[in-house]
C-alpha positions as CSV (number, residue, x, y, z in Angstrom):
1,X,188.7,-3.0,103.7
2,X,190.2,-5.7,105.7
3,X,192.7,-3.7,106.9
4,X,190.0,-1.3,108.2
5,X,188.4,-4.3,110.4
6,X,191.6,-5.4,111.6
7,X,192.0,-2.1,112.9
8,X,188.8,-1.8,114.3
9,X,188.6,-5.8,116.0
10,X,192.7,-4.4,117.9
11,X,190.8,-0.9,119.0
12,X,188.4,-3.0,121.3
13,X,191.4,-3.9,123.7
14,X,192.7,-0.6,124.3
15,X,189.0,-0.2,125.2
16,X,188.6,-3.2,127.1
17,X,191.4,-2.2,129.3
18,X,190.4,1.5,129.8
19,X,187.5,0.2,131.4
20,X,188.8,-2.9,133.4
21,X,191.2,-0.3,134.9
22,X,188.2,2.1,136.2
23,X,186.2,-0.9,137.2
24,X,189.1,-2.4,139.1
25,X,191.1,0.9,140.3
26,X,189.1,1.7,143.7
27,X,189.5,-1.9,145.0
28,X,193.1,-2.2,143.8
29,X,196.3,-2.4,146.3
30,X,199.0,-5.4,146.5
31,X,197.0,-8.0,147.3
32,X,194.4,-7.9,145.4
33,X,196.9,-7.2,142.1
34,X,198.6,-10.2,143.2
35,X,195.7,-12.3,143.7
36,X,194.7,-10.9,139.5
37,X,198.1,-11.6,138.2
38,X,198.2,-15.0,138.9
39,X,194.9,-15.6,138.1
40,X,196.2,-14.8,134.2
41,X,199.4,-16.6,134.5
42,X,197.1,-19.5,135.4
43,X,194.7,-18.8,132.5
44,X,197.9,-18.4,130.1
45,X,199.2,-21.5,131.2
46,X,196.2,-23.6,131.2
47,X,196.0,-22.1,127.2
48,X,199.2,-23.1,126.6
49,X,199.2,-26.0,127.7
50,X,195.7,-26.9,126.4
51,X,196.5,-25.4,123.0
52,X,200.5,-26.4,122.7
53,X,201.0,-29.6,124.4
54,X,198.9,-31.4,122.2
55,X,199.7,-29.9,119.1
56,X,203.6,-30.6,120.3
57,X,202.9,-34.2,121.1
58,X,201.0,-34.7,117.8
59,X,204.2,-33.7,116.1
60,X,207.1,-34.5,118.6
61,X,208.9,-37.7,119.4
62,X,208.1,-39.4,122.6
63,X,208.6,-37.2,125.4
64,X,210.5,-34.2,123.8
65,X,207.7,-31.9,124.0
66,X,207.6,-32.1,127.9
67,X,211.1,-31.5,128.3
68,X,210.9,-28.6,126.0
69,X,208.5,-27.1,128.0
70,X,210.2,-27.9,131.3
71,X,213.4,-26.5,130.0
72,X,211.8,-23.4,129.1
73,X,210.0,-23.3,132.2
74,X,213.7,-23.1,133.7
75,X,215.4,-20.5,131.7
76,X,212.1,-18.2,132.1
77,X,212.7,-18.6,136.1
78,X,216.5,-17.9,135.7
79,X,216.2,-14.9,134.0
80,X,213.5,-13.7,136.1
81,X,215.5,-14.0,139.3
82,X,218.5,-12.4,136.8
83,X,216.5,-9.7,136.9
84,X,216.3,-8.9,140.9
């Protein structure tokens, strides 16, 4: 049985999107896609950091957990400009 709701709470994204996509499809060209994806990368951020960084600093040593995430801040933008 609680594999049955698992499924059915992970159907409601597919969903979700289906719908976001033919709200948001008529209005959609660069700018306006670029304007939404950083708009979630802020939200994911702001989560991240609202979620991890306390959590790390509970649990870290000094200032560790900052340059963790700075470092990993790095090597995400290296292999993102890798990738051009």
């Amino acid at each position: 049985m609680l594999f049955f709701y698992s499924s059915l709470s992970g159907l409601a994204e597919p969903f979700g999107a289906i719908i976001g996509w033919l709200l948001i499809t008529p209005f959609l060209n660069p700018s306006i896609l670029g304007i939404i994806m950083g708009i979630i990368a802020g939200i994911m951020i702001y989560i991240a950091f609202d979620e991890l960084l306390p959590a790390a600093h509970k649990y870290g040593r000094g200032h560790v957990e900052i340059a963790g995430i700075v470092f990993g801040m790095v090597i995400i933008a290296i292999s993102l400009n890798l990738l051009k």
